[in-house]
N, C-alpha and C positions, 0 to 999 in steps of 0.2 A: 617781075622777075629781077633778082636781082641781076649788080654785075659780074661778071665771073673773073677770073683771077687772071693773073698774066699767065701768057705761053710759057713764059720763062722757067716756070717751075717745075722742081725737080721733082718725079712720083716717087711716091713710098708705100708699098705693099704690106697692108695690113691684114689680119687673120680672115678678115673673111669677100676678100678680095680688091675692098673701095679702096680708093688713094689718099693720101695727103700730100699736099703738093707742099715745098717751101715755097713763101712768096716773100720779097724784099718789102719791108713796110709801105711804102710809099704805094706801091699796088694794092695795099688793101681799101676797098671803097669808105672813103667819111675818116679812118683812120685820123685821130686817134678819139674823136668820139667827142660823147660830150661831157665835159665837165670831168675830164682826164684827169686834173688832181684829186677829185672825189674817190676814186679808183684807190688810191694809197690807201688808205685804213683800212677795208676790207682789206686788202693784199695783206696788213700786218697782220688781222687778226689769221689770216691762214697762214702765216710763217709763225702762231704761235701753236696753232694746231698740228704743222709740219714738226714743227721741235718736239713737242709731246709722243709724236707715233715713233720719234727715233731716224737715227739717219740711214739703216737700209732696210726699213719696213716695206715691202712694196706699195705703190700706193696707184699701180692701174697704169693702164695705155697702153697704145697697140701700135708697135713698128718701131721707129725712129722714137715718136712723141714718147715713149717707154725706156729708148734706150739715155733718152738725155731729160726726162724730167719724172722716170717710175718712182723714185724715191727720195725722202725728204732732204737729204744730205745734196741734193741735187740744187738745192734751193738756197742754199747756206749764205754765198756770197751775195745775191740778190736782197735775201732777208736783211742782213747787215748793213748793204746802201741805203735800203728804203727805210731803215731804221733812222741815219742819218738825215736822209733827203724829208723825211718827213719832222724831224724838229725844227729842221732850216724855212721847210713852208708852214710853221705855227711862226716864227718871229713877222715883226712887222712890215710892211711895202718896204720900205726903204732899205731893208738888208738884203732884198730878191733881185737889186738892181734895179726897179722901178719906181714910176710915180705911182702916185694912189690909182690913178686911171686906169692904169696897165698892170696892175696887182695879179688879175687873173689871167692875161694874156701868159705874163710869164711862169705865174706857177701851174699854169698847162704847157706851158713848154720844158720845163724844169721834170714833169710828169712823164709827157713823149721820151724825153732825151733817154728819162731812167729806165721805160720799157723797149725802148732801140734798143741800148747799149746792154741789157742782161739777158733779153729773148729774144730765139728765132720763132718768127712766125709759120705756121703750116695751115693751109686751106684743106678744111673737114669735109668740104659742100656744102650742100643746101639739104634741110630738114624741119623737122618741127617743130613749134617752141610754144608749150605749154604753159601755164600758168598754177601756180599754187599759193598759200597761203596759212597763215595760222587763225585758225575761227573762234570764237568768244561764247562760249554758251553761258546758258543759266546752270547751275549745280548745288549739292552739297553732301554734306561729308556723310549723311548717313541719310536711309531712305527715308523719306516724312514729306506727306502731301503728294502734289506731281513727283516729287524726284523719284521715282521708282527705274527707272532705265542705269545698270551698272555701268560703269567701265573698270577692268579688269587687271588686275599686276598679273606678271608673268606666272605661270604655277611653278613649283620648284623641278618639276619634272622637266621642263620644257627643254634645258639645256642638257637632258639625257635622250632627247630624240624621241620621246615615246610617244607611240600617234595621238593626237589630242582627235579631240571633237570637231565639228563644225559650226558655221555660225548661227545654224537653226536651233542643234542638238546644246548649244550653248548659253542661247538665249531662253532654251527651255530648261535650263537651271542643270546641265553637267553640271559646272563647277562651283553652283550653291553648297554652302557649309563648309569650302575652305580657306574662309579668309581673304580673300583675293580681292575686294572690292575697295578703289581705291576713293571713289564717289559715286554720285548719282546725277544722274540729268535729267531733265523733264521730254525732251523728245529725243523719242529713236531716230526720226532721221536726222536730226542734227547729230547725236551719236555715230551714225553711219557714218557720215562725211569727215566725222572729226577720224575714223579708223583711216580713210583715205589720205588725210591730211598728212595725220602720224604726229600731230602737235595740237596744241589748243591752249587757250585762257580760261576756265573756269570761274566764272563772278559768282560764289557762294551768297546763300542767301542772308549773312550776316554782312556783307558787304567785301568782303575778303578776295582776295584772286588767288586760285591757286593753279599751279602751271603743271600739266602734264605734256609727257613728251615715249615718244616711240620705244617699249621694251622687249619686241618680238612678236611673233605671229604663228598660228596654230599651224603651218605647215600645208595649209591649203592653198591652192592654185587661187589668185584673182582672178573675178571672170567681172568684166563691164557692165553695171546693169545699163547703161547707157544702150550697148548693145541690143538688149532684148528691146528696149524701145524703138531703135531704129531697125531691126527685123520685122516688129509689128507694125509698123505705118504711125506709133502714137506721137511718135516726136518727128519731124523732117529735119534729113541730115543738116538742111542750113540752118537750122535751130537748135541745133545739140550745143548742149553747155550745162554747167553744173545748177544754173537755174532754173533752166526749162526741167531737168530733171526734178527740182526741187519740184515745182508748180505740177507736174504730172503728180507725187506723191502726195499732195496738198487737197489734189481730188478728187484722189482715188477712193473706192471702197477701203475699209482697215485692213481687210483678210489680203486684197488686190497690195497694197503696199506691202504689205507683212511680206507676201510672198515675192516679190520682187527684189528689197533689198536678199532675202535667202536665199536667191537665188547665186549672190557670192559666198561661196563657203570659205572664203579666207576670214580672219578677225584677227582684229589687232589688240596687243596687249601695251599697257601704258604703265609708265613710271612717274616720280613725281618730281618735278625740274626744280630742284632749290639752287638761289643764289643769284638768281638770272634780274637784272633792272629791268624797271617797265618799257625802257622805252628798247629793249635787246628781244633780238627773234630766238626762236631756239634753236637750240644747236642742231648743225647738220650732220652726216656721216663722217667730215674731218673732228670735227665735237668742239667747233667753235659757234659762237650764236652767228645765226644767219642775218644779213643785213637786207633789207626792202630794196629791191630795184641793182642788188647788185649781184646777190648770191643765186650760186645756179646749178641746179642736178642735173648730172649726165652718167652718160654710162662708161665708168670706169674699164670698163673691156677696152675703148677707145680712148679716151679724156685721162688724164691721170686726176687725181684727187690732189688740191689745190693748183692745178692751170690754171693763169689769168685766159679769158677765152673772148674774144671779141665779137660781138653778133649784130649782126643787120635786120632788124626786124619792124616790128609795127605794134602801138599802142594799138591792143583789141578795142580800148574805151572809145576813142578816135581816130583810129587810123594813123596818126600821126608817128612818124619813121622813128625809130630806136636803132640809135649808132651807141650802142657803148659795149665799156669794158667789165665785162662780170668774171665773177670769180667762181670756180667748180669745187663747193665746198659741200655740197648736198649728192646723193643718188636715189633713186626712185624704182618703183619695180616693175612699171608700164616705160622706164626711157632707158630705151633698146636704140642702138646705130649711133655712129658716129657725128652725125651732126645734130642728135635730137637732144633738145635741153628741157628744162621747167624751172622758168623764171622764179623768183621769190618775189611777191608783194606785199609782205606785210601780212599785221593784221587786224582784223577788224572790218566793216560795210565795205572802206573804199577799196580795200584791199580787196576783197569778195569780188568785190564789183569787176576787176577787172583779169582775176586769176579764172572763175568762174568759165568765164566765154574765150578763154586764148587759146585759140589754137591758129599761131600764125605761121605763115612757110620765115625760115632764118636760113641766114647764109653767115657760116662760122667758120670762124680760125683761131686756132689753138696755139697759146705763146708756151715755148719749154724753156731752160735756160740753157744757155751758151757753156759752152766748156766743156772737157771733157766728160766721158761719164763711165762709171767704175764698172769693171769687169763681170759680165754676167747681169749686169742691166737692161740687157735683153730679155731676158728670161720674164719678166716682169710681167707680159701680157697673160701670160698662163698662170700667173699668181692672182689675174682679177679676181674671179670668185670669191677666194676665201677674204674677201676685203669684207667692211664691217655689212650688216644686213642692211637690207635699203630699208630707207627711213617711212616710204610712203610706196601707196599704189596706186599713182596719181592716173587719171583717166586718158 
């Protein structure tokens, strides 16, 4: 368990009753983490995503954290330091005030000082912290040999609400003959998971990568298959994870899988990500690309879309303590409550490896910025909803 925040904090009543307390920095445990200057560049890339939605777009949270950081305009002065404070940490040691020795010492203090002095911090509680990732299949551009398993563009109806199919009724060729196929892949269940994901690498069979990324969803409810395995006895709860479930579908009868993955009638449609460098994730709900180990989905009801968010948690690969500062640039459509996150790891094996089996208890605090905040910045919590659609329905 973690350790719980100081008495000193003031409550703040959000919509559906929890608290967020203020806590003065120094009271938060491990504060400021590790490797506190690393934190800067995420943070820019979301003050370039905050610029893009506009200065009073809402952009989520509940209470206070809504009334001083729901909207990009809110971030303005903060953006503009870190802008600064970050060409000052590319020059050399000796311009930081240090020897080569203490390079890092200081430009982790030079880090701290910048997120003291631009945010107040609020304590979320304790919740869950998930793990996800972007997965690398085999694919290609049109059906031949294995690839026969589609993945789907949006249909043009979809933005007219009109009920679509489900993912049985779709798989059995609904919406064969209308063009819609953006590639193909040689397994469904890696299919499946890439719809969970809501992102992927496609390594074409000519050697090619092509990238897709989240365009919508048929309107269906997500239902866990993970669930139905832990109601039948086949998996045990301390063994649920995205691989155990892989290895159950690995040895199942074909009809036994078939019907298992159907039994979520959500399905995801995909678009096709150009522009993006190899070594960049893809873009989250602010529609900045996501970074490994820093960016992190929450629920906008609570979190605003780009809060720097502090979390105390635990490497699933090892156990080993996770003090750092992530950034809330992603949302998900399984992360519900105010303290519950889904880490980014990357992507590819390692990443797999460790988004796969996370499901750790976190204890989190939410930074907003300081300073006044504009009239009607309240209102912000009830504008979550119509914030962009969540990118995944992470398990």
């Amino acid at each position: 368990m973690f350790v719980g925040s100081s008495s000193r904090a003031q409550p703040v009543t959000v919509p559906d009753g929890s608290l967020f307390r203020e806590v003065e920095f120094r009271d938060i445990p491990g504060w400021p983490g590790e490797d506190a200057a690393q934190a800067l560049a995420p943070f820019l890339h979301t003050c370039r995503g905050l610029s893009a939605w506009g200065a009073d777009r809402p952009t989520g949270g509940g209470g206070e954290l809504a009334r001083l950081g729901g909207r990009p305009g809110a971030f303005a002065g903060a953006c503009a330091e870190a802008e600064g404070l970050a060409e000052h940490l590319g020059r050399p040691a000796a311009s930081l005030g240090a020897e080569a020795g203490g390079a890092a010492e200081r430009r982790t203090a030079l880090a701290r000082g910048f997120f003291e002095r631009r945010f107040r911090a609020f304590a979320a509680g304790t919740g869950m912290m998930t793990g996800y990732f972007e997965p690398e299949l085999r694919g290609a551009e049109y059906p031949v040999g294995p690839f026969q398993v589609p993945l789907h563009a949006a249909p043009p109806f979809l933005s007219a609400g009109a009920p679509l199919p489900d993912r049985a009724a779709i798989e059995a060729g609904a919406l064969a003959g209308m063009g819609l196929e953006l590639a193909w892949v040689d397994d469904p269940v890696d299919a499946f998971f890439l719809h969970i994901q809501g992102a992927g690498r496609l390594r074409l069979h000519d050697g090619r990568v092509l990238r897709v990324g989240y365009a919508g969803k048929n309107g269906h409810p997500y239902k866990a298959v993970g669930r139905v395995l832990l109601d039948s006895g086949a998996i045990p709860r301390d063994r649920m994870s995205m691989q155990a479930i892989r290895a159950w579908l690995g040895t199942a009868q074909p009809g036994e899988a078939a019907a298992l993955l159907r039994h979520n009638p959500s399905y995801v449609f995909f678009r096709v990500l150009d522009g993006l460098e190899p070594g960049e994730g893809p873009p989250g709900t602010l529609g900045v690309p996501l970074t490994p180990g820093r960016s992190l989905a929450v629920d906008p009801a609570f979190i605003p879309l780009g809060a720097p968010v502090f979390a105390l948690t635990r490497d699933p690969a090892d156990g080993a303590p996770i003090r750092r500062l992530l950034h809330a640039q992603d949302t998900g459509g399984a992360i519900r409550g105010p303290a519950r996150g889904d880490l980014f790891w990357g992507w590819g094996e390692a990443a797999a490896a460790r988004a796969g089996p996370m499901r750790e208890e976190a204890e989190v605090f939410v930074l907003v910025p300081r300073g006044e905040a504009a009239p009607g910045a309240g209102d912000v919590a009830a504008a979550a909803p119509a914030l962009l659609p969540a990118a995944r329905t992470a398990p």
